[in-house]
N, CA, C and O atoms as a Tripos MOL2 file, in Angstrom:
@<TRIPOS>MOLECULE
protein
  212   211    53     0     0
PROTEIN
NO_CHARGES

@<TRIPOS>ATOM
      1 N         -35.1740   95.1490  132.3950 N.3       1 UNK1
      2 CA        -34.4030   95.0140  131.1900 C.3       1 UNK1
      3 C         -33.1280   95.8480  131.2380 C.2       1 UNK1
      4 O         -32.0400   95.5640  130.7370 O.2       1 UNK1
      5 N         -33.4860   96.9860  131.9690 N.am      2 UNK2
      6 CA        -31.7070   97.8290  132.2810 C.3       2 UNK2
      7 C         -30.7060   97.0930  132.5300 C.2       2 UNK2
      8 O         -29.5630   97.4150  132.2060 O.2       2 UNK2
      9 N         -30.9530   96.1890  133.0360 N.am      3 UNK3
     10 CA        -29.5730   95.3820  134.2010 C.3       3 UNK3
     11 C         -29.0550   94.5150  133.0650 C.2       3 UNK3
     12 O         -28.1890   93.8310  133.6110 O.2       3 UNK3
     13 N         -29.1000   94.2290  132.0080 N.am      4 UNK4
     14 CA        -29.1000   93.3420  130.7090 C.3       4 UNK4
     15 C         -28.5390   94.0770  130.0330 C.2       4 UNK4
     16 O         -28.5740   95.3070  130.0890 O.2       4 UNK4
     17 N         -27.5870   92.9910  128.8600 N.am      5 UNK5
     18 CA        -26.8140   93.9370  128.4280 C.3       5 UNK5
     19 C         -27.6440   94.1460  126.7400 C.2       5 UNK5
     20 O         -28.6010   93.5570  126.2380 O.2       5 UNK5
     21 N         -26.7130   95.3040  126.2110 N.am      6 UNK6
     22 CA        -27.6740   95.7540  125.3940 C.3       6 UNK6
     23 C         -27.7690   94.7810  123.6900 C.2       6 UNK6
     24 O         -26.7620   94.3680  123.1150 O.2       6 UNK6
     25 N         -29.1930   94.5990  123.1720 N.am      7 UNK7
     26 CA        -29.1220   93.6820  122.6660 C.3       7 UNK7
     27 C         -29.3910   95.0140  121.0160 C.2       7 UNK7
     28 O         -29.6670   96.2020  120.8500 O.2       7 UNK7
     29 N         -28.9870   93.4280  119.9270 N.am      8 UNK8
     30 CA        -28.7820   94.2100  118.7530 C.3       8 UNK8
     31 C         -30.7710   94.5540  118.0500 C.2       8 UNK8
     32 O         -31.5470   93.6520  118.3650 O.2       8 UNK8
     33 N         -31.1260   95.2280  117.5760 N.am      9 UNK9
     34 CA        -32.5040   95.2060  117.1260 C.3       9 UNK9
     35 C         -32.9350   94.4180  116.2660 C.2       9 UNK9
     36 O         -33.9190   94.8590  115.6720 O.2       9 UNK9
     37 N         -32.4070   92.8690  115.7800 N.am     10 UNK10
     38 CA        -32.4670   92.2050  115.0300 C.3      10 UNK10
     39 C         -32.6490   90.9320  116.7420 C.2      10 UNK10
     40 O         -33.5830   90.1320  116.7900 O.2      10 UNK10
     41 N         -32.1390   90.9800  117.3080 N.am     11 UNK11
     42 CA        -32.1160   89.9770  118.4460 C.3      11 UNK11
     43 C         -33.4230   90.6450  119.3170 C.2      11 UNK11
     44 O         -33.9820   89.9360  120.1540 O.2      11 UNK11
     45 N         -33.8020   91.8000  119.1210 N.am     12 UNK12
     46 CA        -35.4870   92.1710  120.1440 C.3      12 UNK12
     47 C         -36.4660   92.0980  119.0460 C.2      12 UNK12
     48 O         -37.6470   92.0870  119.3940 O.2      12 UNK12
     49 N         -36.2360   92.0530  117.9490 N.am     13 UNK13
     50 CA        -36.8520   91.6840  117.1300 C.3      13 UNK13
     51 C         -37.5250   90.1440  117.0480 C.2      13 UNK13
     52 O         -38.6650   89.7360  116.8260 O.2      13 UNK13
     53 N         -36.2810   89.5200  117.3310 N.am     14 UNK14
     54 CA        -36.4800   87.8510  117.3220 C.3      14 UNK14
     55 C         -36.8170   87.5430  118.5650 C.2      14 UNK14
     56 O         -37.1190   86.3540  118.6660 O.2      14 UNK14
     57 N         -36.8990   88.2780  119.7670 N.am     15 UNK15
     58 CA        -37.6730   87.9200  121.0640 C.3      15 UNK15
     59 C         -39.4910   88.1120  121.0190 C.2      15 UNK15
     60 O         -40.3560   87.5210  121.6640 O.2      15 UNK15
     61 N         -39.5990   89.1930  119.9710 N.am     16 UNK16
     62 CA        -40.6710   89.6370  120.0410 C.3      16 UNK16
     63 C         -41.1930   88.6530  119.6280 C.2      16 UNK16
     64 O         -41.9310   88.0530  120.4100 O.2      16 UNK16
     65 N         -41.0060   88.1220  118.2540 N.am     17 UNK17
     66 CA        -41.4470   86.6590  117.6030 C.3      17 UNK17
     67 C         -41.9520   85.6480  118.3090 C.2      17 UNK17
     68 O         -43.0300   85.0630  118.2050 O.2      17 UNK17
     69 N         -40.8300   85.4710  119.2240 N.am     18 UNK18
     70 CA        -40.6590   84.2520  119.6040 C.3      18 UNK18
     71 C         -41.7390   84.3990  121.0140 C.2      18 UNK18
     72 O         -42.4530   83.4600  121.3650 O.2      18 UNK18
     73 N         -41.7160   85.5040  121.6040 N.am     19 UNK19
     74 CA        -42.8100   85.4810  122.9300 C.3      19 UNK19
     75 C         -43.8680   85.6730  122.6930 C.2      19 UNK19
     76 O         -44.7130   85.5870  123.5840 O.2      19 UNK19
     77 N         -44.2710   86.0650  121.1550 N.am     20 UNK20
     78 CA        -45.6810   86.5550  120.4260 C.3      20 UNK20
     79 C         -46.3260   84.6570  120.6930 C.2      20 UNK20
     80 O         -47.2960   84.2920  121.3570 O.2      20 UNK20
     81 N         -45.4700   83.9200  119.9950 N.am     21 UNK21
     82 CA        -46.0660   82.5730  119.4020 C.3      21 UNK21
     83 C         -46.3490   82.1120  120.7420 C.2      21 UNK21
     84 O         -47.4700   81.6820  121.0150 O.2      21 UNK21
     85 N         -45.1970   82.1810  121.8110 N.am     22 UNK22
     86 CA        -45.6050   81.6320  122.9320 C.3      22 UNK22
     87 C         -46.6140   81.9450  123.4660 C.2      22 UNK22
     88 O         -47.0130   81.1410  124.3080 O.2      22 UNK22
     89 N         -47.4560   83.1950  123.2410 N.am     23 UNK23
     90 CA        -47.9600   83.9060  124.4060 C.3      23 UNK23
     91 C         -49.2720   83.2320  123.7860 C.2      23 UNK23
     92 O         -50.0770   82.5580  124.4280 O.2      23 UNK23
     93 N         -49.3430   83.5330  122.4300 N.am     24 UNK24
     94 CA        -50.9210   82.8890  121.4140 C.3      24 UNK24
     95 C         -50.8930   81.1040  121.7610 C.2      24 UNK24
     96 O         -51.8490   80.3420  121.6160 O.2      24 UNK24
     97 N         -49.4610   80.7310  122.2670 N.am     25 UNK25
     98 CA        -49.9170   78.6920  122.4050 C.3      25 UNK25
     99 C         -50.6910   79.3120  124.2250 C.2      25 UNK25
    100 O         -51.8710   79.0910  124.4990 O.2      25 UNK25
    101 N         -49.9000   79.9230  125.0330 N.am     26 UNK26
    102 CA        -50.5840   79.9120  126.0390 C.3      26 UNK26
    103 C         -52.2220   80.2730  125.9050 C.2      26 UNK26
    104 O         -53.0690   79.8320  126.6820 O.2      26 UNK26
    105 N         -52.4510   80.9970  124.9770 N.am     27 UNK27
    106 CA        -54.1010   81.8800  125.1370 C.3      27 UNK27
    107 C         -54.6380   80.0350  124.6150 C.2      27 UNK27
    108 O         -55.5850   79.4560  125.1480 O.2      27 UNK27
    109 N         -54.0550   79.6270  123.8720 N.am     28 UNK28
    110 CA        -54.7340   78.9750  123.1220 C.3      28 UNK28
    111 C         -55.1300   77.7020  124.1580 C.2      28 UNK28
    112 O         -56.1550   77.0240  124.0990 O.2      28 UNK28
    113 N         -54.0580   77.5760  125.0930 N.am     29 UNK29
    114 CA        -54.0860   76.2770  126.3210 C.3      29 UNK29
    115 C         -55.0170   76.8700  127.4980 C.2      29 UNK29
    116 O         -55.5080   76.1530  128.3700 O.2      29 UNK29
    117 N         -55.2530   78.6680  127.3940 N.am     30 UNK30
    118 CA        -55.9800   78.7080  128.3540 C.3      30 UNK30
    119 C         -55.4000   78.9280  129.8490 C.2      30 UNK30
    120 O         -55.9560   78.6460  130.9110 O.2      30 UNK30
    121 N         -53.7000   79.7090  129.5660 N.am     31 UNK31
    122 CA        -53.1030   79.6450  130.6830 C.3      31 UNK31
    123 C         -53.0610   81.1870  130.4550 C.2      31 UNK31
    124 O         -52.0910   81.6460  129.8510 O.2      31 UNK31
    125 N         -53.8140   81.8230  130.7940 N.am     32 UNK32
    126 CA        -54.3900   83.6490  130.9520 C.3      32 UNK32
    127 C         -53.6660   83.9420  131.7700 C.2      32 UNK32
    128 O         -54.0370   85.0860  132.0330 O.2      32 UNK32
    129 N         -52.6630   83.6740  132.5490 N.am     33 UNK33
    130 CA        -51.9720   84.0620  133.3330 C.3      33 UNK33
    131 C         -50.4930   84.3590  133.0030 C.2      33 UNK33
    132 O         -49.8250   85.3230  133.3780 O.2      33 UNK33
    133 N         -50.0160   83.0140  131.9860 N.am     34 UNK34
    134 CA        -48.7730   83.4340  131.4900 C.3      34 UNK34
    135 C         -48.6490   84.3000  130.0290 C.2      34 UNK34
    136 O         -47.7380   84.9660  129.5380 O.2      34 UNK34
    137 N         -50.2690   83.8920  129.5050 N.am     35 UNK35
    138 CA        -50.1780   84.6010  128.4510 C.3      35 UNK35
    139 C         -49.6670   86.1110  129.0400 C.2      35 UNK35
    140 O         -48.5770   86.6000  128.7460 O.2      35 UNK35
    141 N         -50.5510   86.6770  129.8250 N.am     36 UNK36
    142 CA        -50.2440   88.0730  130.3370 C.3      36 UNK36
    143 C         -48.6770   88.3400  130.9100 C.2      36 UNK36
    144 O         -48.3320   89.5100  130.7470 O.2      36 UNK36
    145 N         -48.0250   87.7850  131.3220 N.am     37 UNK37
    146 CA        -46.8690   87.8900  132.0030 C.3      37 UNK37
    147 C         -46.0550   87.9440  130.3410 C.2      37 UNK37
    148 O         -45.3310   88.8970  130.0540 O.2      37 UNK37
    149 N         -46.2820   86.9030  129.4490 N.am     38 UNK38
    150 CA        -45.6060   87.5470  127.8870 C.3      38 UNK38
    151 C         -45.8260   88.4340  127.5420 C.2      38 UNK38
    152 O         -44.9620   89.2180  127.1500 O.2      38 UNK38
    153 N         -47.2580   88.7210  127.5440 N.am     39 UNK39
    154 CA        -47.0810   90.2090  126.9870 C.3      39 UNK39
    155 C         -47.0530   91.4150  127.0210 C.2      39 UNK39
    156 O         -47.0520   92.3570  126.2290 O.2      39 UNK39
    157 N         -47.0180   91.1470  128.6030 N.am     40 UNK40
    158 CA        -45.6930   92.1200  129.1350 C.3      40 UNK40
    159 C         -44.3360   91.8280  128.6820 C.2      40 UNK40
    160 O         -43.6610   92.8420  128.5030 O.2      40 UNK40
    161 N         -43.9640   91.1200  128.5340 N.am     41 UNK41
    162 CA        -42.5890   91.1490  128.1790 C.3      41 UNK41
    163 C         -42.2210   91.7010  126.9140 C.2      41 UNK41
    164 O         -41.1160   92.1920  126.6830 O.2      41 UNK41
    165 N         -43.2840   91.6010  125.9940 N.am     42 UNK42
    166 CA        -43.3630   91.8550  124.8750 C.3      42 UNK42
    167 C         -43.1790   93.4220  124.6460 C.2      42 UNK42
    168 O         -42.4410   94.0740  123.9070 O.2      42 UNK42
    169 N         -44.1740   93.7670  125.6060 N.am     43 UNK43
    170 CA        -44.5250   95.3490  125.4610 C.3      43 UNK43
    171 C         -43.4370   95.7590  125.9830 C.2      43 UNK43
    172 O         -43.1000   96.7860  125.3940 O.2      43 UNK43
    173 N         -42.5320   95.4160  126.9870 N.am     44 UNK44
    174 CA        -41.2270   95.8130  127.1870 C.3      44 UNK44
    175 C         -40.4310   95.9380  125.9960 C.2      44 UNK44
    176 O         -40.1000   97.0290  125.5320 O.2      44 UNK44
    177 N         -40.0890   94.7010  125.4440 N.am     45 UNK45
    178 CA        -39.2240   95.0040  124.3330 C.3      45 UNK45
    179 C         -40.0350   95.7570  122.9190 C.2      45 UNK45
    180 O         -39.4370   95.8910  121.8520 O.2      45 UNK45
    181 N         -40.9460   96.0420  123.0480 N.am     46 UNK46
    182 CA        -41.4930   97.2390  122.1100 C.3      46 UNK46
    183 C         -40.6900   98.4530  122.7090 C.2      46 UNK46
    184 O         -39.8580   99.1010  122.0730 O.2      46 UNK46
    185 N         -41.0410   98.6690  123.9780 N.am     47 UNK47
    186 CA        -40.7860   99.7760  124.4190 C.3      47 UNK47
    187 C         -38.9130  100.3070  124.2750 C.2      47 UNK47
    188 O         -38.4430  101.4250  124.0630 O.2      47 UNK47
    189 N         -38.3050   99.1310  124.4690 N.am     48 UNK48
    190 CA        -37.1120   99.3740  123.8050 C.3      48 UNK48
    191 C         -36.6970   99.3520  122.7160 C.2      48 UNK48
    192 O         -35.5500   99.7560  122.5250 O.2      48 UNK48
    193 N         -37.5030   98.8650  121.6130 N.am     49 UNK49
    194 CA        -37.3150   99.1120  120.1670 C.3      49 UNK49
    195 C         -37.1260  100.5540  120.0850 C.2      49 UNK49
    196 O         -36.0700  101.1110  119.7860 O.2      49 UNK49
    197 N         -38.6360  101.3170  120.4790 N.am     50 UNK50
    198 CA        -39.2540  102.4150  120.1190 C.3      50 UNK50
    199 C         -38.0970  103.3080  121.0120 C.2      50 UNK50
    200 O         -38.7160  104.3190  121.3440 O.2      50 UNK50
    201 N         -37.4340  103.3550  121.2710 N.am     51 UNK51
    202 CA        -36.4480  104.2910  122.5590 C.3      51 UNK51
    203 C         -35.3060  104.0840  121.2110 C.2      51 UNK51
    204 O         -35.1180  105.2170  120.7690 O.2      51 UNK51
    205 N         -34.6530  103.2770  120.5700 N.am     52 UNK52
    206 CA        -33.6320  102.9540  119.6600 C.3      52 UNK52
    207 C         -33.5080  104.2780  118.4280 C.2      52 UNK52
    208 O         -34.5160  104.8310  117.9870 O.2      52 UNK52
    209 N         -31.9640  104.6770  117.9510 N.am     53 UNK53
    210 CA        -32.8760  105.5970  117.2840 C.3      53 UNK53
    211 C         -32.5720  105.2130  115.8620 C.2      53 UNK53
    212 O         -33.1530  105.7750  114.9330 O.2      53 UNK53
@<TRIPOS>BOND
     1     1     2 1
     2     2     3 1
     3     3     4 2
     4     3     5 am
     5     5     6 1
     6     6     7 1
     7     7     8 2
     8     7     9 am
     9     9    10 1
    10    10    11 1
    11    11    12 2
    12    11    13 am
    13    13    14 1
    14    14    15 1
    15    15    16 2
    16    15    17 am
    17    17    18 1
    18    18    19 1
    19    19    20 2
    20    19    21 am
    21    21    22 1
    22    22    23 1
    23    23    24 2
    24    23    25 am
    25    25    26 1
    26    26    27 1
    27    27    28 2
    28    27    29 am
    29    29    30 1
    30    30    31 1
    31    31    32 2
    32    31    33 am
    33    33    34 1
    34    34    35 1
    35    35    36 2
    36    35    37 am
    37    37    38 1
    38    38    39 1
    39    39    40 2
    40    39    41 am
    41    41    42 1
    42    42    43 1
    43    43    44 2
    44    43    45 am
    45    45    46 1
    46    46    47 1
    47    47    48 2
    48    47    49 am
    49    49    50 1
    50    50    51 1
    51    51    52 2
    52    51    53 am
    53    53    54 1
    54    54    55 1
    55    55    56 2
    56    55    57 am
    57    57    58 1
    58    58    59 1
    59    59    60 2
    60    59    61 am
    61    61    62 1
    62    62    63 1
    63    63    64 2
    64    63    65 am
    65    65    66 1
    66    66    67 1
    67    67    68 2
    68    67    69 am
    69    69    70 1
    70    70    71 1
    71    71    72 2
    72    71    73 am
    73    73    74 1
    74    74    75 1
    75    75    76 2
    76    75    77 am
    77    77    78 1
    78    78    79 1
    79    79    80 2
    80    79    81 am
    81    81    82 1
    82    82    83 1
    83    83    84 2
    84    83    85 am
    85    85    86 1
    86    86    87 1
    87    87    88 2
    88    87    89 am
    89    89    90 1
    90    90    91 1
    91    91    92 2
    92    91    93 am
    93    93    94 1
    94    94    95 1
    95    95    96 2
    96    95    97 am
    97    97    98 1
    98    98    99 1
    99    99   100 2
   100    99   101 am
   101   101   102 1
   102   102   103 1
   103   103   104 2
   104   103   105 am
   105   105   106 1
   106   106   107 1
   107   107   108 2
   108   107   109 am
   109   109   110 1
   110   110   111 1
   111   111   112 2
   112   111   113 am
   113   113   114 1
   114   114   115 1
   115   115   116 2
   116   115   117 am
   117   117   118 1
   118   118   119 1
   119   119   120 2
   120   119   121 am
   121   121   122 1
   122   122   123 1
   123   123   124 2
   124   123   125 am
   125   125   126 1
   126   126   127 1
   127   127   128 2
   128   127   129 am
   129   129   130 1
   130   130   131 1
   131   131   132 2
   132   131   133 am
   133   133   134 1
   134   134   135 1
   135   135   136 2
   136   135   137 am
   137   137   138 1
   138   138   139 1
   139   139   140 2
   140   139   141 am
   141   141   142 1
   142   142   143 1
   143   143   144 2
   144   143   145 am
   145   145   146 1
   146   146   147 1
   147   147   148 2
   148   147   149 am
   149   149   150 1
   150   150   151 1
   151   151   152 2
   152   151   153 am
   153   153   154 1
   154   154   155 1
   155   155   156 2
   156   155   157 am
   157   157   158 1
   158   158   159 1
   159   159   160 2
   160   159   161 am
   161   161   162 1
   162   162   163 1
   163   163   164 2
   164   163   165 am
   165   165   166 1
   166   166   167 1
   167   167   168 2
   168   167   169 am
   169   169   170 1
   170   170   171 1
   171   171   172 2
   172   171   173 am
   173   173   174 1
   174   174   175 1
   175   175   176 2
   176   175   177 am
   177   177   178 1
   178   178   179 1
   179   179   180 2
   180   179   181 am
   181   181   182 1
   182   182   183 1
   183   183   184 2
   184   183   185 am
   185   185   186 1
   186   186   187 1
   187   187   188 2
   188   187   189 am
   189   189   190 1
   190   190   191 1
   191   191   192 2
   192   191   193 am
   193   193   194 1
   194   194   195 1
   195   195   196 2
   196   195   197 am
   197   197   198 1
   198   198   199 1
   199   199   200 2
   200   199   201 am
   201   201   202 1
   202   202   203 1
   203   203   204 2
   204   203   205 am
   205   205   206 1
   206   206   207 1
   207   207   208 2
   208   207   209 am
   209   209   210 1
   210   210   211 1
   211   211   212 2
@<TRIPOS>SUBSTRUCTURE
     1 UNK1         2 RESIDUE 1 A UNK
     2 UNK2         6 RESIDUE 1 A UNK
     3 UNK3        10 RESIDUE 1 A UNK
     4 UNK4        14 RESIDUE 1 A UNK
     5 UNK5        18 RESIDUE 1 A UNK
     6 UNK6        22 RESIDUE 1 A UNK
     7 UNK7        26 RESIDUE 1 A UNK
     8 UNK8        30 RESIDUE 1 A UNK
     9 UNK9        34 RESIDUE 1 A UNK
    10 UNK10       38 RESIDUE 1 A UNK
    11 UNK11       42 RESIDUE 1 A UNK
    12 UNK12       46 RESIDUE 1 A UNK
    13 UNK13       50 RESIDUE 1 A UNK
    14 UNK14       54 RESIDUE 1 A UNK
    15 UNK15       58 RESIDUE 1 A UNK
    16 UNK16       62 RESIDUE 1 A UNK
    17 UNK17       66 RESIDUE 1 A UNK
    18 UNK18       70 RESIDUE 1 A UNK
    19 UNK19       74 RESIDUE 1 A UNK
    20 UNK20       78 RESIDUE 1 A UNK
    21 UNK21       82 RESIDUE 1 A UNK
    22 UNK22       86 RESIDUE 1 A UNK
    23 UNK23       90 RESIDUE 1 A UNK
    24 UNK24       94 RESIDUE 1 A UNK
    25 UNK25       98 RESIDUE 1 A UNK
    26 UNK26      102 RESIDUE 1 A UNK
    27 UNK27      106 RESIDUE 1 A UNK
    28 UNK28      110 RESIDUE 1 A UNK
    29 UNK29      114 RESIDUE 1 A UNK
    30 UNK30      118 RESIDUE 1 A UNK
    31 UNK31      122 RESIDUE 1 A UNK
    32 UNK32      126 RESIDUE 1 A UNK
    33 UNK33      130 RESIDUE 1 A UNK
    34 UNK34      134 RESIDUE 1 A UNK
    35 UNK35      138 RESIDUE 1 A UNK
    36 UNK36      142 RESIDUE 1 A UNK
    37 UNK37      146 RESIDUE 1 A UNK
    38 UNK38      150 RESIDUE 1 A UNK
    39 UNK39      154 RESIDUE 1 A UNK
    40 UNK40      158 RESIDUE 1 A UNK
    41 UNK41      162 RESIDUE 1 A UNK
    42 UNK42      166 RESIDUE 1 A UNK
    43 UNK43      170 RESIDUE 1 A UNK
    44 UNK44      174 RESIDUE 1 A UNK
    45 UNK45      178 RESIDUE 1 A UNK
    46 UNK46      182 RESIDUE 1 A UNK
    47 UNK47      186 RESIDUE 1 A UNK
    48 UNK48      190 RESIDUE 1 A UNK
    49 UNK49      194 RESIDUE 1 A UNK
    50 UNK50      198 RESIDUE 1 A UNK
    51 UNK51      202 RESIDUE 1 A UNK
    52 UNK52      206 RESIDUE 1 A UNK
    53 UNK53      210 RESIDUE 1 A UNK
């Protein structure tokens, strides 16, 4: 996520959303594999929320 430029907390906000729903259609299809790869991504952009001051 460093190499990216820096986003507003209203736009990691709306990623979080948006990879949450994806990640619950994947659990829900049974693709345990990408679910996990979202939410990692997810927990990334937590982790840059929580760094914001």
């Amino acid at each position: 996520m460093s190499l990216r430029e820096p986003q507003s907390v209203n736009d990691i906000r709306t990623a979080i959303r948006e990879l949450s729903a994806r990640a619950e259609l994947a659990r829900r299809e049974g693709r345990a594999d990408d679910a996990a790869e979202l939410d990692e991504r997810i927990s990334n952009y937590r982790d840059e929320l929580g760094a914001r001051p």
